[in-house]
N, C-alpha and C positions, 0 to 999 in steps of 0.2 A: 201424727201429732197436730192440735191444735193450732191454728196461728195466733199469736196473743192481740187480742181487742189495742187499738191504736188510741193512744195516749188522749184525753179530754181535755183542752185547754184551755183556761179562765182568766181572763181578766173582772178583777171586782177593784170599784174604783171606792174610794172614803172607806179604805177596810182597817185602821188602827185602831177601831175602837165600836163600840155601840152593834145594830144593825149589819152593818159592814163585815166585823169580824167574826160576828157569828155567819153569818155566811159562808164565809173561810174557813171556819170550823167543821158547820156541817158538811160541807162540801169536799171537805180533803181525805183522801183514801187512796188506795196502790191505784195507779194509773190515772191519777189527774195532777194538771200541771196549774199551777198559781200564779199570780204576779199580782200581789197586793201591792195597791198602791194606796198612799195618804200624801197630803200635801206637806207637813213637815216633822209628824209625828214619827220618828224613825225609832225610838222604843218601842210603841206601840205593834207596828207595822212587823218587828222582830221578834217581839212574843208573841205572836197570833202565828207568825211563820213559824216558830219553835214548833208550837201545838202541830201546824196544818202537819209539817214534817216527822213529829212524831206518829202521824196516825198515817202515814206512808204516803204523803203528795212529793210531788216536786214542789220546789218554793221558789220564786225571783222578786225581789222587791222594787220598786219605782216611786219618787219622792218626784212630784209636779204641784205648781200651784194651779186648777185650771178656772182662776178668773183669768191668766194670760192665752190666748187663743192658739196658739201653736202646741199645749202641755196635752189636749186633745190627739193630737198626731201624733205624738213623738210615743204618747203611753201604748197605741195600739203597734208603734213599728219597735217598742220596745219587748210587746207581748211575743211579737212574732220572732223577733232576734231573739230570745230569752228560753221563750217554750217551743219553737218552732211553726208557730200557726193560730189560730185563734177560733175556737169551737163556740165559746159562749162569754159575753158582754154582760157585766153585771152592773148597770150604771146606780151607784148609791150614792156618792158624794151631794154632798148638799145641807142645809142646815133651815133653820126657822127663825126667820125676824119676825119679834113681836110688835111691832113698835108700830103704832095706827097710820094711816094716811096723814099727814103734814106734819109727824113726828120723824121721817124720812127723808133723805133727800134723794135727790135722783143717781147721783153716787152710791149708793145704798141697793135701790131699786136695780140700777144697771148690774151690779155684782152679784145682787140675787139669782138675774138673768143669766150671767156668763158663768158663773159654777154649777145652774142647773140646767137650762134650755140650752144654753149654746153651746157649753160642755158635750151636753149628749148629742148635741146635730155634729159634734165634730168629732166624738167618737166613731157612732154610727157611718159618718161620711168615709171616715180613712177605715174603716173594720168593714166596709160595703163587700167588696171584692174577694174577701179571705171567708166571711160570711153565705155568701152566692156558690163558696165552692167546698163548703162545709158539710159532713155526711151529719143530721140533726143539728144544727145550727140555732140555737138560741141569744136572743135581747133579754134580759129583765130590765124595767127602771122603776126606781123607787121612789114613788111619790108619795104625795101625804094628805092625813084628813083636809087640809087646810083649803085645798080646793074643793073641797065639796060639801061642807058643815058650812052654814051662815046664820047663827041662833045670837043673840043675845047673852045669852049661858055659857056661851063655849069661846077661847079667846080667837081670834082673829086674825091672820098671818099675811095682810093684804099681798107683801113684793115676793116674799117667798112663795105662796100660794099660788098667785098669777103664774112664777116660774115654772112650777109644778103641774099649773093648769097648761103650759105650754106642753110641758114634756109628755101629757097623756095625750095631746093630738097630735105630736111627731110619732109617738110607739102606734095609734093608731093608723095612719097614715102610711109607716113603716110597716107595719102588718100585713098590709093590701098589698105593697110592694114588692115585698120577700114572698109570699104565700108560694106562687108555685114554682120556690125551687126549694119547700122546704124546710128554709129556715123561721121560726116563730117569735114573734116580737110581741110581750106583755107587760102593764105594770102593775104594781102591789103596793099598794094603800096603807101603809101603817097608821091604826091611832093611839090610843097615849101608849106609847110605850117608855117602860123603865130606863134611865141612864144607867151607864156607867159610875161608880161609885169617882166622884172630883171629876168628873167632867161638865162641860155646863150645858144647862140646862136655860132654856129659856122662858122657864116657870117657877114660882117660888114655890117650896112646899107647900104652905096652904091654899096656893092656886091648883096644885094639884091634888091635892087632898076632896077640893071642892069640885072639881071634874070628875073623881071617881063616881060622884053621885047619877054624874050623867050616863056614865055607862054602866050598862045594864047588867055585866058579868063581874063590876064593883071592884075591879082591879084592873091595875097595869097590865100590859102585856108583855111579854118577854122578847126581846132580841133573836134567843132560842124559835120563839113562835113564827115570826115572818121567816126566821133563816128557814124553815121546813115546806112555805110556802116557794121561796124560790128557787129550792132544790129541786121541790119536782117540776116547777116549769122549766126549769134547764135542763131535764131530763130527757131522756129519749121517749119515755113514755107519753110526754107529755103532749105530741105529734101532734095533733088536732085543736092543740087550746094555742089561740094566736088572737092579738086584736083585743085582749081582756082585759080591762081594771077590775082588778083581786083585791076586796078589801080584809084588813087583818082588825079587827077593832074591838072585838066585843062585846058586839050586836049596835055601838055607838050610832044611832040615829042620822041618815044622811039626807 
């Protein structure tokens, strides 16, 4: 008799809703283990477990805010109490300030930093160890057009963007450092994609109406779409793609 394949274990951080849950979607199946976390969305967080559990995951839920700097630690020693160990790191949490340079305070700016850059150096930090002894050990993080578009046409995400622009040279960085035990660290670049129906959005309709023109495939992109992107880099298959910004956009101009 065959020995049965040992359980896959995910942590996906900002998964109540958007990006996030599709994630948890595509990603739940007989022998993978969950632990969606959201910062307070616990509906959210509980329909998406519903789903993952119906399509045969294990599910464990976790509620942290991580602009506080400890909610980092506690989610990965939660992953490991919960599903027993920790295979793959799906860092998504995060959001988009639109709001220009001196429309900002530094209040603003630092919170941008602590839910996206220093969230992830603090995941990453306490998941180092469980990660190093991990058989296909994968990072995702997800970042956004915003650091890498700078046109007139296209709107402008300065403190969130900057965060984001941190979090692609720590996955970088982290790639070099993990490579020869194995485990691979990527991030994945979403551009306009669709919301959630009442969720918000940091664009009005006709600003988004007015971006379609920009990209070149003349529609949104779906949550479904990036979720297919960081399935298979969390996959086993995926052995040799390490070090990568993946972008999802729609041919959008970078």
């Amino acid at each position: 008799m065959s020995k049965a394949a040992p359980m896959r274990r995910i942590l996906v951080t900002g998964a109540a809703s958007g990006i996030g849950a599709a994630i948890c979607r595509r990603m739940a199946a007989p022998g993978m283990a969950l632990l969606i976390h959201t910062r307070r969305n616990r509906e959210g967080c509980e329909n998406v477990a519903a789903e993952a559990r119906a399509a045969g995951a294990e599910v464990a839920i976790a509620l942290g805010d991580l602009t506080e700097v400890e909610t980092a630690g506690k989610l990965v020693e939660a992953a490991i109490a919960k599903l027993g160990g920790l295979d793959v790191l799906v860092s998504n949490a995060g959001y988009a300030l639109a709001r220009q340079i001196g429309a900002f305070d530094m209040t603003a700016f630092e919170a941008a930093h602590q839910t996206i850059t220093v969230a992830f150096l603090g995941l990453v930090t306490a998941a180092l160890p469980h990660l190093q002894r991990a058989e296909n050990g994968r990072v995702v993080a997800i970042s956004a057009f915003g650091a890498h578009v700078f046109r007139p046409d296209v709107p402008a995400f300065p403190a969130s963007a900057a965060a984001k622009a941190g979090l692609e040279v720590l996955v970088r960085a982290l790639a070099v450092q993990l490579a020869a035990t194995g485990t691979t660290v990527n991030a994945v670049v979403p551009g306009f994609i669709a919301k959630d129906p009442g969720t918000h959005s940091s664009l009005t309709p006709e600003q988004w109406a007015e971006q379609l023109k920009r990209v070149p495939m003349g529609r949104l992109g779906h949550p479904d779409e990036v979720a297919e992107v960081v399935a298979f880099l969390a996959s086993k298959p995926a052995a040799y793609v390490t070090g990568q910004t993946i972008h999802v956009n729609g041919g959008l101009a970078i």
